[in-house]
Backbone as a printed PyTorch tensor [residue, N CA C, xyz], in Angstrom:
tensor([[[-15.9660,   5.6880,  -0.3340],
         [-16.4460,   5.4840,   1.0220],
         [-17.8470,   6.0660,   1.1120]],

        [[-18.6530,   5.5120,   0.4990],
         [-20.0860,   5.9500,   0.6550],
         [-20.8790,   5.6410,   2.1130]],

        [[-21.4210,   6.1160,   2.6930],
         [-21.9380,   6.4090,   3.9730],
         [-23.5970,   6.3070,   4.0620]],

        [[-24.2400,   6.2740,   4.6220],
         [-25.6870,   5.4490,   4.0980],
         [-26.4530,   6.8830,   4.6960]],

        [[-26.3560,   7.5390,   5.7910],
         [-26.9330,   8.2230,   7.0660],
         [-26.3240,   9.6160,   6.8000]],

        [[-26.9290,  10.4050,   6.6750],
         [-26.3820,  12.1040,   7.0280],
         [-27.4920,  12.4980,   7.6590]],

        [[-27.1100,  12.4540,   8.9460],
         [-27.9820,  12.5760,  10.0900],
         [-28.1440,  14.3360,  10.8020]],

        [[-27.0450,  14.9700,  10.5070],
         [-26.8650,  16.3010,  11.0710],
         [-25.9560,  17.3780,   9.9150]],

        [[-26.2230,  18.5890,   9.8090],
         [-25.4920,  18.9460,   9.3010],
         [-26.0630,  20.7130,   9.7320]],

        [[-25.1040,  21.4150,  10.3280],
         [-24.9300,  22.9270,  10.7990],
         [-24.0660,  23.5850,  10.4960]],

        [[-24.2880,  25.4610,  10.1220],
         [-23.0450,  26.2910,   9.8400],
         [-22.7250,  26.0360,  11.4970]],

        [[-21.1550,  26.5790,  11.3190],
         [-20.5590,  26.5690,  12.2940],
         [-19.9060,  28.2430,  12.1850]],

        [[-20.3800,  29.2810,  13.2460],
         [-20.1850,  30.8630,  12.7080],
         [-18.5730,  30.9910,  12.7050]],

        [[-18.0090,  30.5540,  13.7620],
         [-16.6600,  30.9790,  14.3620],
         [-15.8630,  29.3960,  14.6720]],

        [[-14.6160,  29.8490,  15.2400],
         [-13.8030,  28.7840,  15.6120],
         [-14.3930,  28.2430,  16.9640]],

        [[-14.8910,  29.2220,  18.2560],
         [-15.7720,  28.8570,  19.1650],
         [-16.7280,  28.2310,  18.5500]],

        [[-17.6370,  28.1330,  17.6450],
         [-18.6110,  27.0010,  17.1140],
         [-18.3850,  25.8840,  16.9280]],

        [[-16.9190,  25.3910,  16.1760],
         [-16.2450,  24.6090,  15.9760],
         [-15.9650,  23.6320,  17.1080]],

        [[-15.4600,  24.6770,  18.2150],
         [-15.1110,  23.6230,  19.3860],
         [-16.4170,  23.3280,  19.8220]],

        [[-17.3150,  23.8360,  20.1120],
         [-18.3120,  23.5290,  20.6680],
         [-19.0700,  22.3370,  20.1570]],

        [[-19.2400,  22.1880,  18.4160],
         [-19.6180,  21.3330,  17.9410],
         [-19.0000,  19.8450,  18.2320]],

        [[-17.4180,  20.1610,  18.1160],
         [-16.7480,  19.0770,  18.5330],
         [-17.0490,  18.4880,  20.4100]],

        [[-17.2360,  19.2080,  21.2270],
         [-17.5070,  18.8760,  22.6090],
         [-19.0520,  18.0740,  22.5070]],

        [[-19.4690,  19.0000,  22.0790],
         [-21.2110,  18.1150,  21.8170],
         [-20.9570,  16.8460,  21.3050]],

        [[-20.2380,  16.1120,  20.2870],
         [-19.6510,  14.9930,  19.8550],
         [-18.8600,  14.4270,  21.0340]],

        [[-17.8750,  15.0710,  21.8550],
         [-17.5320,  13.9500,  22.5500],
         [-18.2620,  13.4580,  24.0540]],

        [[-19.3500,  14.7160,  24.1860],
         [-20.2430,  14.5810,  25.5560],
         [-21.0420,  13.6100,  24.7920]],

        [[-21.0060,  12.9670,  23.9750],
         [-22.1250,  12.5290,  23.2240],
         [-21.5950,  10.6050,  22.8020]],

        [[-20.2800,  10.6900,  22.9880],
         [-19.6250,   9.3300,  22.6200],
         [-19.4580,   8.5810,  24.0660]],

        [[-20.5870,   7.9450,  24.4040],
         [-20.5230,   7.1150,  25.5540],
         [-19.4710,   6.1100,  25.3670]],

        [[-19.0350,   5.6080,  24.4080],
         [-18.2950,   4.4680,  24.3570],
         [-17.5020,   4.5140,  22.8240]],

        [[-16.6910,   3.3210,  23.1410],
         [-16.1440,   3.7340,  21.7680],
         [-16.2120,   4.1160,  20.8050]],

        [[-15.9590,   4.9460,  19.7510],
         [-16.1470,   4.8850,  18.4370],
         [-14.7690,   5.2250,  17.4330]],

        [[-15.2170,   4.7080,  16.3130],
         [-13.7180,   5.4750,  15.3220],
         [-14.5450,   6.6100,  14.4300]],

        [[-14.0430,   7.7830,  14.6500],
         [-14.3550,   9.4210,  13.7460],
         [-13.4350,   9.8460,  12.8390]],

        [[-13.9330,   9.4940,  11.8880],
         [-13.3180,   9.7800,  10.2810],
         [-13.3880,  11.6460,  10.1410]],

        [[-12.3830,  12.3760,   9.9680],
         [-12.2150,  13.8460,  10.0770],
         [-12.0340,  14.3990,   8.9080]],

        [[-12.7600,  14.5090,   7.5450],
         [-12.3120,  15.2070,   6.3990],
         [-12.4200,  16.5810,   6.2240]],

        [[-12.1100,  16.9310,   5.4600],
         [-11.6820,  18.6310,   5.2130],
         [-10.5970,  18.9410,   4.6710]],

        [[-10.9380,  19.7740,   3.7270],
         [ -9.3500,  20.3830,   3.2380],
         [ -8.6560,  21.2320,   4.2090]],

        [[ -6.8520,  21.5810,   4.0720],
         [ -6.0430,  22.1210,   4.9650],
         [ -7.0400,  23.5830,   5.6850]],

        [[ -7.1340,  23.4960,   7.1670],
         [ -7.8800,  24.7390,   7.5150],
         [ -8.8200,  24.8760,   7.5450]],

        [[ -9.7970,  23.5440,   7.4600],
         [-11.1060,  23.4700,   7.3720],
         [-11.5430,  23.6870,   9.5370]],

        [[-11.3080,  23.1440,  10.0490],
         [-11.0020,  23.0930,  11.4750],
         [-11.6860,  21.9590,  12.2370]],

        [[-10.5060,  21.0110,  11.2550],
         [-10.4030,  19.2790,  11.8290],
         [ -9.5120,  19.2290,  13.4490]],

        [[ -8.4740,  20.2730,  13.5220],
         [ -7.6070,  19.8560,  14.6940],
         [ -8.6240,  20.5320,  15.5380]],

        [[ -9.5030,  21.7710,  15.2370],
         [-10.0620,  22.6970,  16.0480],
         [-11.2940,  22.0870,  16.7880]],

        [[-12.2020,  20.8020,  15.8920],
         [-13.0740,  20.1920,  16.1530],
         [-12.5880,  19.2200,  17.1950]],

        [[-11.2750,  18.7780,  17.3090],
         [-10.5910,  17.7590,  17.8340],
         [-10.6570,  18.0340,  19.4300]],

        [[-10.0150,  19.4130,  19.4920],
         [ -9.9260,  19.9320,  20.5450],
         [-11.2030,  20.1230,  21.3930]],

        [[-12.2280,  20.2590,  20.9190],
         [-13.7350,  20.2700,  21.4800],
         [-13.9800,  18.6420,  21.9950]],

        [[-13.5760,  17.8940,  21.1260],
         [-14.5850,  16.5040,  21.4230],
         [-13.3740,  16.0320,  22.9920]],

        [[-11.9420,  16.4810,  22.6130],
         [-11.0840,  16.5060,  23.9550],
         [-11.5760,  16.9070,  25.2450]],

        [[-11.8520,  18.5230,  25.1540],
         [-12.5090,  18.9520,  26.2250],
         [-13.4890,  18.6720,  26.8470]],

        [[-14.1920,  17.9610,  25.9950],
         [-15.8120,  16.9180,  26.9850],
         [-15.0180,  15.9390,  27.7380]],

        [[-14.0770,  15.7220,  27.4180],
         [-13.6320,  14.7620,  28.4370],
         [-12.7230,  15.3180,  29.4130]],

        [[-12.5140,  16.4770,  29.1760],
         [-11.7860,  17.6650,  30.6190],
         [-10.6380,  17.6970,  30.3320]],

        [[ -9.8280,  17.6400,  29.1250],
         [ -8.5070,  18.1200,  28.5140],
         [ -8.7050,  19.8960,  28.6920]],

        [[ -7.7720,  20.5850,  28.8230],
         [ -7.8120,  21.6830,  28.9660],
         [ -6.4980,  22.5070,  28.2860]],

        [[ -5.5070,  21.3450,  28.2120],
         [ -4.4700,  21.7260,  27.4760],
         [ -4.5390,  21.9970,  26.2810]],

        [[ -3.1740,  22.4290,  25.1140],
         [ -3.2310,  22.7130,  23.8750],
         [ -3.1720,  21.1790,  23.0710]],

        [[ -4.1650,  21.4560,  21.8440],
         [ -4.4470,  20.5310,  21.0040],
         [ -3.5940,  20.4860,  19.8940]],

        [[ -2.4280,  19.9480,  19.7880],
         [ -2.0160,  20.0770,  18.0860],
         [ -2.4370,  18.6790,  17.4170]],

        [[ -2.4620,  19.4270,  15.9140],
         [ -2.6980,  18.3710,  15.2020],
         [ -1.1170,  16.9240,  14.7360]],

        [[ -1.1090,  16.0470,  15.2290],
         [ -0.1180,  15.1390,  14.9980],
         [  0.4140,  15.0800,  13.8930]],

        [[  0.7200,  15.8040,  13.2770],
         [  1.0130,  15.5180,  11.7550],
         [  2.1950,  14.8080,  11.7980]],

        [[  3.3720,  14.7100,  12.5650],
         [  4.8550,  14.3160,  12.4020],
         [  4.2860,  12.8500,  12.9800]],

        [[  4.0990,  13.0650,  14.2560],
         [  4.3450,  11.8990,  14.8960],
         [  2.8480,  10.9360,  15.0230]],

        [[  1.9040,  11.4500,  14.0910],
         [  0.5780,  10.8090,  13.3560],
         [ -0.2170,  10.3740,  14.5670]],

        [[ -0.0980,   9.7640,  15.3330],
         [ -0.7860,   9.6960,  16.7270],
         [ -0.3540,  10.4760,  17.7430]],

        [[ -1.7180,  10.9150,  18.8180],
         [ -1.0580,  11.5420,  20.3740],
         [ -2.7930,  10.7290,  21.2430]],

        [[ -1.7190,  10.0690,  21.6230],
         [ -2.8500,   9.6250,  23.3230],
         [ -3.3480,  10.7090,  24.1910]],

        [[ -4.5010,  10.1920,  24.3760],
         [ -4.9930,  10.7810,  25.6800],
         [ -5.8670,  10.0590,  26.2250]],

        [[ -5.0240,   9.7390,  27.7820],
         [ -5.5440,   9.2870,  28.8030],
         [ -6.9730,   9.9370,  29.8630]],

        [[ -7.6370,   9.0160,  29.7880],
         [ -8.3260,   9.9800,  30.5880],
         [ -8.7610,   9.0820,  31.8340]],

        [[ -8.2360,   8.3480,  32.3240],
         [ -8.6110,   7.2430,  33.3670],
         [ -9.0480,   6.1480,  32.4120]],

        [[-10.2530,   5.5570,  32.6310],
         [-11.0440,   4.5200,  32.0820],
         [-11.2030,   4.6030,  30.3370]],

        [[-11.3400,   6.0860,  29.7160],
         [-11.5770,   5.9930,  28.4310],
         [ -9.8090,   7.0410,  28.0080]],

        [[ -9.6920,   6.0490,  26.6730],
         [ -8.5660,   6.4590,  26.1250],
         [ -9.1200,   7.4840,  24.5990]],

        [[ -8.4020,   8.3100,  24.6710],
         [ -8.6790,   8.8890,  23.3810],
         [ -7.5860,   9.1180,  22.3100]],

        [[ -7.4550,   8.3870,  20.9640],
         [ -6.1820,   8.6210,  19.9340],
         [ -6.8740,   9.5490,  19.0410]],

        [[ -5.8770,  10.5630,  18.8990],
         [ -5.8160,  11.7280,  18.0680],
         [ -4.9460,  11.2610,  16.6730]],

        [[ -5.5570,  11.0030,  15.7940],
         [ -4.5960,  10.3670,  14.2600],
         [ -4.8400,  11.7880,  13.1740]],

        [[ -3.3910,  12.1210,  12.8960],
         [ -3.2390,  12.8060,  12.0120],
         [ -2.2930,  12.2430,  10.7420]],

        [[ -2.9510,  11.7330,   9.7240],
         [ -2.3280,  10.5990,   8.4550],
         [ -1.6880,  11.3100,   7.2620]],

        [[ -1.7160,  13.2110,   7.4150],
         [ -1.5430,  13.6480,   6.2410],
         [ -0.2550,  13.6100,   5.8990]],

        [[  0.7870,  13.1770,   6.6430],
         [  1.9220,  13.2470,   5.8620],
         [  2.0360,  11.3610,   5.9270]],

        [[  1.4800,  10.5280,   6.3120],
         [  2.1040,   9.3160,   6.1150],
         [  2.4740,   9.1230,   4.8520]],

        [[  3.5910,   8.0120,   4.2010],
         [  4.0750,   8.0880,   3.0940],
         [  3.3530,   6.6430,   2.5320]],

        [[  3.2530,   5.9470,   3.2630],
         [  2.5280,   4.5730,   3.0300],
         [  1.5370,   4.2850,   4.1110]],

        [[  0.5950,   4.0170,   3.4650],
         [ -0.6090,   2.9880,   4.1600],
         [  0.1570,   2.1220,   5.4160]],

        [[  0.6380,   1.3370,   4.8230],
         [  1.3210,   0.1020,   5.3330],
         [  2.1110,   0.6000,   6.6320]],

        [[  2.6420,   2.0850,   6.7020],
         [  3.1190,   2.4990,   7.8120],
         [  2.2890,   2.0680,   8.9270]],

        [[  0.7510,   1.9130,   9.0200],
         [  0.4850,   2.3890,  10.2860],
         [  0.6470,   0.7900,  10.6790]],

        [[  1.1620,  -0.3800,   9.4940],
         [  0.9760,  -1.8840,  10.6130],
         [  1.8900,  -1.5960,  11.1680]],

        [[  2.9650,  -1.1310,  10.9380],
         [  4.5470,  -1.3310,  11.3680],
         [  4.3700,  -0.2650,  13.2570]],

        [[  3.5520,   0.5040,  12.8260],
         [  3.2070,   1.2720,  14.3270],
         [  2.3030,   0.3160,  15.6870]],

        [[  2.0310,  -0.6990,  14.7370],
         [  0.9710,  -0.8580,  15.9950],
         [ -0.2210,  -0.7030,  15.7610]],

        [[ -1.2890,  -0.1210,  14.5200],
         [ -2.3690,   0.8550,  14.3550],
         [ -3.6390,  -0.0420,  15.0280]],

        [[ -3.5300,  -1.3200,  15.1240],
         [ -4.5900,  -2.1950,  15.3200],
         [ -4.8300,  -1.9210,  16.9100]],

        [[ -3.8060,  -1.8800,  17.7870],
         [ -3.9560,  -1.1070,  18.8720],
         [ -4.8360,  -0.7260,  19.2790]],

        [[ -5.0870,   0.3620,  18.8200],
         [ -5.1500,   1.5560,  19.1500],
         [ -7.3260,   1.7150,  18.8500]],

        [[ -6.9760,   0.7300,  17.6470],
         [ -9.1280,   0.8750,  17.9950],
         [ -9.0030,  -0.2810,  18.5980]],

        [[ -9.8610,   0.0910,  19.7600],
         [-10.3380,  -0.7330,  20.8250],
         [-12.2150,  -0.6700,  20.8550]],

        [[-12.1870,  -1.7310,  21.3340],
         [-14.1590,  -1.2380,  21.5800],
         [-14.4720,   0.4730,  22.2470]],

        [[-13.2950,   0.4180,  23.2620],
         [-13.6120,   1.0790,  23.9650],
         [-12.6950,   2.8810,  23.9970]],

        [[-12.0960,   2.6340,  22.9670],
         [-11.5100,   4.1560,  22.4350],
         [-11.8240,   4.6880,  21.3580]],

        [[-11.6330,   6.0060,  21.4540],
         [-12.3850,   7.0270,  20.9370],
         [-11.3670,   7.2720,  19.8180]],

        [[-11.5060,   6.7750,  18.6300],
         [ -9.9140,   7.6460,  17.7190],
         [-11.2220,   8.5820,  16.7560]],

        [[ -9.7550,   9.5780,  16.7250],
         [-10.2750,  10.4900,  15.8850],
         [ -8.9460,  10.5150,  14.6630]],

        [[ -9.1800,  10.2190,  13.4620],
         [ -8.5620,  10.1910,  12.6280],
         [ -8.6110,  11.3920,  11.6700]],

        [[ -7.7070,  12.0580,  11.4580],
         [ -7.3890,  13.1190,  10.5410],
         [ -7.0520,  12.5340,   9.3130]],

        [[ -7.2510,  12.8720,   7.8610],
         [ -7.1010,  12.5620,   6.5510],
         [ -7.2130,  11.0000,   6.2950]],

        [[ -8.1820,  10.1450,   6.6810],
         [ -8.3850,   8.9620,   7.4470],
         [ -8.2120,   8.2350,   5.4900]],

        [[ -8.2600,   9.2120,   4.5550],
         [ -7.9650,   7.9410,   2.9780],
         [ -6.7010,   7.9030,   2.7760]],

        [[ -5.3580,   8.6680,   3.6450],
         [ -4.3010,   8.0780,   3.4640],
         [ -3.5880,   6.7680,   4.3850]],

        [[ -4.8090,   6.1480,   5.4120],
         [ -4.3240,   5.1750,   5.7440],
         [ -5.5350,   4.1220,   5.2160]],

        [[ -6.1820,   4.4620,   4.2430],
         [ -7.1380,   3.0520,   3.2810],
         [ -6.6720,   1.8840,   3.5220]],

        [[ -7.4000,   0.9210,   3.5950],
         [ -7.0750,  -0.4840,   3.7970],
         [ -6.3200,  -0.9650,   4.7260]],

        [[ -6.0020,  -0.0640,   5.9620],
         [ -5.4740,  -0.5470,   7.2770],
         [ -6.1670,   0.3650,   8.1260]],

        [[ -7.0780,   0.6960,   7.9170],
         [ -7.8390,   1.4770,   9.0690],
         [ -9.2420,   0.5700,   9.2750]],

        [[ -9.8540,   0.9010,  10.5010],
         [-11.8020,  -0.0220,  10.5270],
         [-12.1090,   0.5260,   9.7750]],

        [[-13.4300,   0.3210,   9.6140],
         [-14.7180,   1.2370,   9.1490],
         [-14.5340,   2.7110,   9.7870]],

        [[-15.3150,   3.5330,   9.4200],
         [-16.0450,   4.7700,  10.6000],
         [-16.8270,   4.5460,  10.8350]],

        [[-17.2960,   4.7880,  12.3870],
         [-19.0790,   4.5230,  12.6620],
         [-19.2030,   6.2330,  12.3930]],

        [[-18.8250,   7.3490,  12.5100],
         [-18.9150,   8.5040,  11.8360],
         [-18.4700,   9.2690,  10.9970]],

        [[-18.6650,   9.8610,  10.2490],
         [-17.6380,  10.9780,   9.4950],
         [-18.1240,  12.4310,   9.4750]],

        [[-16.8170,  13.2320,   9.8730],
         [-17.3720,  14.0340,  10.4520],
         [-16.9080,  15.2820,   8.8300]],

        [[-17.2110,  15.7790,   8.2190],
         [-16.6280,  16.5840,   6.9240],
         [-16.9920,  18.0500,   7.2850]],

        [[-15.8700,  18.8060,   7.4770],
         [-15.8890,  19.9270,   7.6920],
         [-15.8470,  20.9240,   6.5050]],

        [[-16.1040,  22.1190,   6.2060],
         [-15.7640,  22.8980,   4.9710],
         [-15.9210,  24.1740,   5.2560]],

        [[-15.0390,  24.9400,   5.0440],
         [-15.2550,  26.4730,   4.8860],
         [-16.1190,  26.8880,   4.5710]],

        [[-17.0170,  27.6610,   4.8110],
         [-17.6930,  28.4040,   4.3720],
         [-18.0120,  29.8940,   5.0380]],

        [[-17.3790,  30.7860,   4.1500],
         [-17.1040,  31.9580,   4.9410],
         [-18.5470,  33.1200,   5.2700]],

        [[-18.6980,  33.2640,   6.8790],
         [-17.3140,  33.5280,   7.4460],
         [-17.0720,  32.8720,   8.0210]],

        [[-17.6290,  31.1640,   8.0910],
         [-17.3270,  29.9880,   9.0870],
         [-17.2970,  28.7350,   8.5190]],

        [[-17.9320,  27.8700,   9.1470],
         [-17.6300,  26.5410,   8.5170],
         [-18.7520,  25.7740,   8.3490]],

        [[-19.2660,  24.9130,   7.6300],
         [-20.2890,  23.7190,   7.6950],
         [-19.7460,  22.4410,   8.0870]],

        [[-20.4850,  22.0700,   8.7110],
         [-20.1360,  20.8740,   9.4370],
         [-21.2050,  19.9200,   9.1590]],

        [[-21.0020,  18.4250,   8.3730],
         [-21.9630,  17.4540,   7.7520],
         [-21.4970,  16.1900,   8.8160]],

        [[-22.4630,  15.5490,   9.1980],
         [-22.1080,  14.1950,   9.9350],
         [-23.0450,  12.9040,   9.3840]],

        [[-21.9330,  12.2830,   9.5780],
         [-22.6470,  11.2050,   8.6080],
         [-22.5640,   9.8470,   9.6000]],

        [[-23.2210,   8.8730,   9.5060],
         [-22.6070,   7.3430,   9.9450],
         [-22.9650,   6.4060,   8.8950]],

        [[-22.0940,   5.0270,   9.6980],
         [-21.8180,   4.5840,   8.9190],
         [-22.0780,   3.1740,   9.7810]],

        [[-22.7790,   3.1500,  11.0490],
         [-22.8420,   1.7780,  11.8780],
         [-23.5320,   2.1910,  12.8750]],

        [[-24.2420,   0.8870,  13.2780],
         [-25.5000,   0.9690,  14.3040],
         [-24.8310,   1.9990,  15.7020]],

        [[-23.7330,   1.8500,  16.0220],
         [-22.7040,   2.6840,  16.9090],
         [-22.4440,   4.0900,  16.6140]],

        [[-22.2990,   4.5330,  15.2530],
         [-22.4630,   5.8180,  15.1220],
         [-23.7100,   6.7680,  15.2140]],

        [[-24.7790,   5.3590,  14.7300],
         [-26.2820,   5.9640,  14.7700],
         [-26.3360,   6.2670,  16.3130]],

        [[-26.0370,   6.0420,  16.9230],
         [-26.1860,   6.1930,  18.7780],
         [-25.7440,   7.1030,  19.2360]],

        [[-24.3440,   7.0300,  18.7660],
         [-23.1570,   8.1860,  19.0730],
         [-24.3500,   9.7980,  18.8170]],

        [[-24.3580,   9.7360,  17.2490],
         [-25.0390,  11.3120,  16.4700],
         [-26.4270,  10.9720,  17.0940]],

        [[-27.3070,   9.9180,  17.7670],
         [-28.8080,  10.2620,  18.3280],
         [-28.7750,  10.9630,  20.0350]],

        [[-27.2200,  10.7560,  20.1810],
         [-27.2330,  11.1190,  21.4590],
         [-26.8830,  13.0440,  21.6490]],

        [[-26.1200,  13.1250,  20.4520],
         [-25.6240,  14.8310,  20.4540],
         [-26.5000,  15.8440,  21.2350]],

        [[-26.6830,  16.3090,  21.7990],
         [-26.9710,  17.8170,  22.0990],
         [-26.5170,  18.6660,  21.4500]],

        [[-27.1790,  19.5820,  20.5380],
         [-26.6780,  20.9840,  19.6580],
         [-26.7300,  21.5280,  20.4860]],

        [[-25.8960,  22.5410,  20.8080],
         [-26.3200,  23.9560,  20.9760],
         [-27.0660,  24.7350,  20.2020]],

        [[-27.7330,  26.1810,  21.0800],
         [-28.2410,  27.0340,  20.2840],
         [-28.0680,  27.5540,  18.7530]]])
């Protein structure tokens, strides 16, 4: 999955960095997109998740879907799917769910371990690759479509 664009890339000090980075991403996704989430276990893919949630005024707890691989969130007009793929056993699971669903022009999925559903998932217009690096994390963003280029030109960093 080679990616053409690495447009941004920041340490992230703490888990508060994390969310924050992730909120700046979703104050930043006017409209649909699909967000490819890599990182090894603990990198802070669910933690980033929870940030790009809260731009849209979720306030509740974020888990990562691992059992039940998707969790909706409604937010009036824009829908947001939370995909967590690391335990799927087959690709092919997600036709039998519905997966086509669920990207819409106009929803926001965020996909967790997004190469165990290969060849039934879109493109990414981003990828977002997280990594430890102690005592925090690096965070690389990449795109991958004229839509992601928009999405990452629109971000606001923080300080």
């Amino acid at each position: 999955m080679a990616l053409e664009n690495l447009l941004a890339e920041h340490f992230l000090a703490d888990e508060a960095a994390t969310v924050a980075a992730g909120q700046a991403v979703g104050l930043a996704a006017e409209q649909g997109a699909v967000i490819f989430l890599q990182g090894d276990l603990g990198a802070g893919k669910t933690t980033f998740s929870r940030g790009v949630l809260r731009a849209f005024g979720h306030s509740g707890a974020v888990k990562s879907p691992t059992y039940t691989l998707v969790e909706p969130y409604d937010f009036g007009s824009r829908q947001v799917y939370h995909f967590d793929l690391y335990r799927l056993g087959d690709p092919e699971e997600l036709e039998y769910m519905g997966i086509r669903d669920y990207f819409t022009e106009q929803a926001l999925c965020l996909v967790e371990w997004p190469s165990r559903g290969e060849g039934f998932l879109p493109a990414a217009d981003v990828l977002v690759t997280l990594e430890v690096e102690a005592p925090g994390r690096r965070i690389r963003i990449q795109t991958n479509t004229e839509r992601g280029q928009a999405l990452v030109g629109n971000i606001a960093w923080g300080g």
